[in-house]
C-alpha positions in Angstrom: 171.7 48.4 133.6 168.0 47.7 132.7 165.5 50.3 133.4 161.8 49.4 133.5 159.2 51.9 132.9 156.1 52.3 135.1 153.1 51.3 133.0 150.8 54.2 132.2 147.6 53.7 134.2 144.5 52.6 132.0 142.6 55.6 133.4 145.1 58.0 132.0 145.2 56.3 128.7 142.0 56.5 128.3 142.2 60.3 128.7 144.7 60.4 126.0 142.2 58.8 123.7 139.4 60.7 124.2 141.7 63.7 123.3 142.7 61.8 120.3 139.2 61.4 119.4 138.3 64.9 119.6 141.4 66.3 117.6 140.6 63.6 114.6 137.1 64.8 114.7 138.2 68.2 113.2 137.9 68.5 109.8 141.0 70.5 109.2 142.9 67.8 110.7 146.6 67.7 108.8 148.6 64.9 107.9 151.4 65.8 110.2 148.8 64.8 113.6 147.6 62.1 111.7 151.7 60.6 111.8 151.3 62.1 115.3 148.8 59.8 115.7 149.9 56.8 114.4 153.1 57.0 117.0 150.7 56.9 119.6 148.6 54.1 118.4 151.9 51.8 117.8 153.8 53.4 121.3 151.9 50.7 123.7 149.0 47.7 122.4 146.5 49.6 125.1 146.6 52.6 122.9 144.3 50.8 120.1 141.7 49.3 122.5 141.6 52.6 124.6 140.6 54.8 121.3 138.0 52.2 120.7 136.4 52.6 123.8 136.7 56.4 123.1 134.9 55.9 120.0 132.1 53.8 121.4 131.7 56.4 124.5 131.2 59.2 121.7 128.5 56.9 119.5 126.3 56.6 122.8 127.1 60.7 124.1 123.5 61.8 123.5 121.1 59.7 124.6 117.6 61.9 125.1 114.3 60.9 126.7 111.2 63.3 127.9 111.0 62.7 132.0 107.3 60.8 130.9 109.3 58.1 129.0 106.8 58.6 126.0 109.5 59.4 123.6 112.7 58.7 123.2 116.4 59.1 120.8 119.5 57.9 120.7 121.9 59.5 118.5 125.5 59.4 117.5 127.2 62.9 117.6 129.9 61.9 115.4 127.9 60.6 112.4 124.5 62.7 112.4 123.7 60.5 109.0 122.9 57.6 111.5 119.9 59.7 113.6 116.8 58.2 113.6 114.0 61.0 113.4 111.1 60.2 115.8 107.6 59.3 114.4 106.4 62.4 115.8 109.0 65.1 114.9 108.5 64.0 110.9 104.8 64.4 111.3 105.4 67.4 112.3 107.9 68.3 109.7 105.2 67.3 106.6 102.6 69.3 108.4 104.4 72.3 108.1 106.1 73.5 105.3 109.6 74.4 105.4 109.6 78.6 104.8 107.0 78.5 107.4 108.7 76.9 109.8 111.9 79.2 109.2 109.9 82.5 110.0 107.8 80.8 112.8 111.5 80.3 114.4 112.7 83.8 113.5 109.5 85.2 114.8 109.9 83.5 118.4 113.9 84.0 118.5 113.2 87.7 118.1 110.8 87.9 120.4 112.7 86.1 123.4 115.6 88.0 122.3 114.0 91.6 123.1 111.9 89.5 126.6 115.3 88.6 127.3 116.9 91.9 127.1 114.4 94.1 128.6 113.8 91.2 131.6 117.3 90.5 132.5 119.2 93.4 131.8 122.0 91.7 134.5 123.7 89.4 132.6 126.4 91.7 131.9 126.4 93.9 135.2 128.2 91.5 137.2 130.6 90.8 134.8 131.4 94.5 134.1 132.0 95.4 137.9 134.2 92.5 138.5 136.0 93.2 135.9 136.6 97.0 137.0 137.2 95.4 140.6 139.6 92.3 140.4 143.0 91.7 139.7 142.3 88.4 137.9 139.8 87.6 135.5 138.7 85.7 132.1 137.0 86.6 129.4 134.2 84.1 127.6 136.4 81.2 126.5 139.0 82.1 128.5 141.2 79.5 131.0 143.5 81.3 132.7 146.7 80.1 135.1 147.5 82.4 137.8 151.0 82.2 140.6 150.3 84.5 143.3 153.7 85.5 145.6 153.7 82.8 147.6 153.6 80.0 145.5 149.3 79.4 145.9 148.1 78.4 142.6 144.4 80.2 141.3 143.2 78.2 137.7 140.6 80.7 136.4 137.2 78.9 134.6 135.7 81.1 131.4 133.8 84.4 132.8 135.6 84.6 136.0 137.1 87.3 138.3 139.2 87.0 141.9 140.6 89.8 144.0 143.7 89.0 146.3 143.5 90.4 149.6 146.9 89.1 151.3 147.6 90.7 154.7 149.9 89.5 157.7 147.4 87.6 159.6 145.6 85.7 156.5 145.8 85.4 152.6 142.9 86.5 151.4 140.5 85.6 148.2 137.4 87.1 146.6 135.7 85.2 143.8 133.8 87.6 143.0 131.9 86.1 140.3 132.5 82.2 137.9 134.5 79.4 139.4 138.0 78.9 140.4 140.2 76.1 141.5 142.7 77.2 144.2 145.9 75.5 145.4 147.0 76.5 148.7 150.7 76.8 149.4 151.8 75.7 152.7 152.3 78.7 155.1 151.1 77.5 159.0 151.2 81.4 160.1 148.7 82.7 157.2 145.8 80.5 156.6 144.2 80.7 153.2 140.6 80.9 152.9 138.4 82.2 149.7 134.9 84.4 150.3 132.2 84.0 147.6 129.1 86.0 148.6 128.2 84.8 152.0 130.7 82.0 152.4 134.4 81.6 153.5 136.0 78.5 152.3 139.4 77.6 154.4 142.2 76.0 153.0 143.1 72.8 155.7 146.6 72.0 153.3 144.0 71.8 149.9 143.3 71.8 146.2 139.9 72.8 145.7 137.3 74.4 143.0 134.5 77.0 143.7 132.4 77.7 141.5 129.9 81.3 142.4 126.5 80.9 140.4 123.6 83.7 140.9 122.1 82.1 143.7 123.9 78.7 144.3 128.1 78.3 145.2 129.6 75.0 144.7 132.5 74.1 146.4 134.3 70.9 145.7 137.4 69.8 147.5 139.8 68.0 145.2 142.7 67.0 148.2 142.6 67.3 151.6 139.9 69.3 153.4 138.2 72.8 153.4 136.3 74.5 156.4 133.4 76.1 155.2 131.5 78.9 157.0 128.4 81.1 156.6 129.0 84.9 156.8 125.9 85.2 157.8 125.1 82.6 160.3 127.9 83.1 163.2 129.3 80.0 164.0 127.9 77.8 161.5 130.9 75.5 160.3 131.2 72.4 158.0 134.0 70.4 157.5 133.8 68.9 153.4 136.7 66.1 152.8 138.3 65.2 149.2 136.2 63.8 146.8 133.0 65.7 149.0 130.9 68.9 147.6 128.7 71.4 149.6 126.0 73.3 146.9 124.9 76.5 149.1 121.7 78.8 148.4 122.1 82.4 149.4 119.9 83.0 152.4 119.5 79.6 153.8 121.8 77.4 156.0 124.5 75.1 155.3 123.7 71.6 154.3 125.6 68.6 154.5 128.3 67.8 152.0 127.6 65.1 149.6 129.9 62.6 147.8 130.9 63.9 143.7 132.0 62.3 141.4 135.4 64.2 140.7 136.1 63.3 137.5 133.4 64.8 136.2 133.3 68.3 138.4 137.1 69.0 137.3 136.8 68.2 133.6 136.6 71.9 132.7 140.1 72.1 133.4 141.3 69.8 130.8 138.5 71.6 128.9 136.2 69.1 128.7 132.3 69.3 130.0 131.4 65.6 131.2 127.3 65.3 131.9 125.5 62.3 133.0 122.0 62.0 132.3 121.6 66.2 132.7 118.6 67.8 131.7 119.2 70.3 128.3 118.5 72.9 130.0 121.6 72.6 132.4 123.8 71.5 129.7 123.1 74.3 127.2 123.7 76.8 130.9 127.2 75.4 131.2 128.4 75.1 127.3 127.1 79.1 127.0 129.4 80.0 130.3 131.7 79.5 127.5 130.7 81.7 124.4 129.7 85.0 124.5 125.8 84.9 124.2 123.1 83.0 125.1 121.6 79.5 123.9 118.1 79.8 124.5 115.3 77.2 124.1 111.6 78.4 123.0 109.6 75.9 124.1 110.0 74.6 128.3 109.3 70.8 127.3 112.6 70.6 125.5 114.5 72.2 128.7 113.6 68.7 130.2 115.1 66.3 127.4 118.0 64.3 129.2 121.7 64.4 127.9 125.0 62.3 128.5 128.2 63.3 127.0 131.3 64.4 126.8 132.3 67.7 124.8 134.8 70.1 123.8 134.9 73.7 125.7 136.7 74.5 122.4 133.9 74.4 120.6 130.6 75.2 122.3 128.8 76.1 119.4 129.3 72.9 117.7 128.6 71.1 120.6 125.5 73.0 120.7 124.8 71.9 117.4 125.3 68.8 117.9 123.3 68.1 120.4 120.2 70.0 118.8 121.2 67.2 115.5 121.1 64.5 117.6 117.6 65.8 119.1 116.4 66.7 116.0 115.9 70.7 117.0 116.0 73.4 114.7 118.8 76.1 115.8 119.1 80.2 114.7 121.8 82.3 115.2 120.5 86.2 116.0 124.2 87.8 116.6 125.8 85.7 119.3 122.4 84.4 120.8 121.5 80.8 119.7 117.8 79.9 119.7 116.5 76.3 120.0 113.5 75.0 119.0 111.2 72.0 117.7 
């Protein structure tokens, strides 16, 4: 009897690449991955041109411009002997001597470092409560996979905390702070539906990710549908289909769901952070979600240089890194707090 195999779609063997391409970029790579490697390569002839499109994705992942256009850089992560300093940043470097520049940083990282501190002593408060309050949560780093008793699935992001409220009439789930992606099990006499501050999110037979920010929650549906409601408005309803997202501000009404792209949105479960043309400032907020300090920048013109990449939630700080190579930034560690600057 002959078999035939169903062909691996090019989509997912691109994602096999892209992992490939990330574990050879370790240095500590051993020669038992790299025969590892070498099986996958010679399985199937698309493996070969699918790493070399991984490879050329990586050489263009930060790309970098100032929102007037005046200055630009394009850098390769994976080779930062290739980056091309701009005109202006190795003016600046001559101008100023190098011990100079060190302490100037040093001076301005401590500084934002104590502003920081005394202004916004809630960066731990709502982690601590949750903590103390949930029955599910994750740590810095952390991804964590969670069955509840009837079979709904909860996939925990970095920093995040859920309480389970099941009772006869409804199952019942508090994010109370980070992001989550829920799977609903089937169960037409208990719906499912997830609160996050002022919203109730509604399972209509879904797989979808919610994400609770200070002032913003996100909720992207995956499959299927949700029905999304506002606590605080009675009555107020939307309906947000797969491959649709709905961003909410505390205190205002619901808008209109909006088309995502999905692959992007749901990369942090295969712990990857995709961005598209992102301004620094938003990418160096996600990659921190995932350490356990903060990566602050000292100056607010560099919060507005674009990125596109993909990275490695494995490695934030060297993503970080990176990126700040690529832009040619100056970087200081105080403790667990990374400061940025030019």
């Amino acid at each position: 009897m002959n078999t035939q195999t169903e062909p691996t779609p090019a989509a997912s063997i691109l994602d096999q690449a892209i992992d490939w391409w990330l574990v050879l970029r370790d240095e500590a790579v051993d020669s038992a991955t790299l025969d590892r490697f070498s099986i996958w390569i010679a399985a199937d002839p698309r493996h070969a041109g699918a790493f070399a499109e991984a490879e050329r994705l990586f050489q263009d992942m930060v790309q970098a411009a100032t929102l007037s256009g005046k200055e630009s850089l394009t850098a390769t992560t994976p080779n930062p002997a290739r980056i091309t300093p701009t005109a202006k940043s190795l003016a600046a470097a001559r101008f100023k001597p190098r011990a100079a520049r060190r302490r100037l940083g040093w001076l301005a990282a401590a500084a934002a470092a104590v502003w920081l501190v005394l202004a916004q002593p809630w960066l731990a408060q709502a982690s601590l409560f949750g903590r103390l309050t949930s029955d599910y949560y994750t740590r810095a780093g952390e991804i964590k996979a969670v069955t509840l008793p009837d079979g709904s699935q909860i996939l925990l992001n970095t920093d995040s905390a859920v309480k389970v409220n099941y009772a006869a009439l409804e199952r019942g789930i508090e994010l109370l702070y980070g992001q989550a992606r829920f799977e609903a099990a089937p169960d037409a006499r208990r719906p499912f539906a997830v609160r996050a501050g002022e919203l109730s999110v509604r399972a209509l037979g879904t797989v979808f990710d919610v994400y609770r920010m200070r002032q913003d929650t996100q909720i992207v549906v995956e499959r299927h549908a949700v029905s999304i409601s506002n606590l605080a408005a009675a009555g107020e309803a939307v309906r947000v289909a797969e491959g649709q997202q709905l961003r909410f501000r505390a205190g205002q009404g619901l808008p209109p769901p909006e088309p995502v792209n999905l692959k992007q949105a749901v990369a942090w479960q295969s712990r990857k952070l995709v961005v598209a043309d992102q301004p620094l400032s938003v990418v160096f907020t996600e990659l921190e979600r995932y350490r356990g300090g903060r990566i602050v920048t000292l100056s607010p013109e560099l919060e507005r240089l674009r990125v596109t990449g993909i990275f490695t939630l494995d490695a934030s700080d060297s993503a970080a890194r990176k990126i700040c190579l690529a832009l040619n930034l100056q970087t200081q560690m105080l403790g667990t707090w990374m400061f940025v600057w030019r």
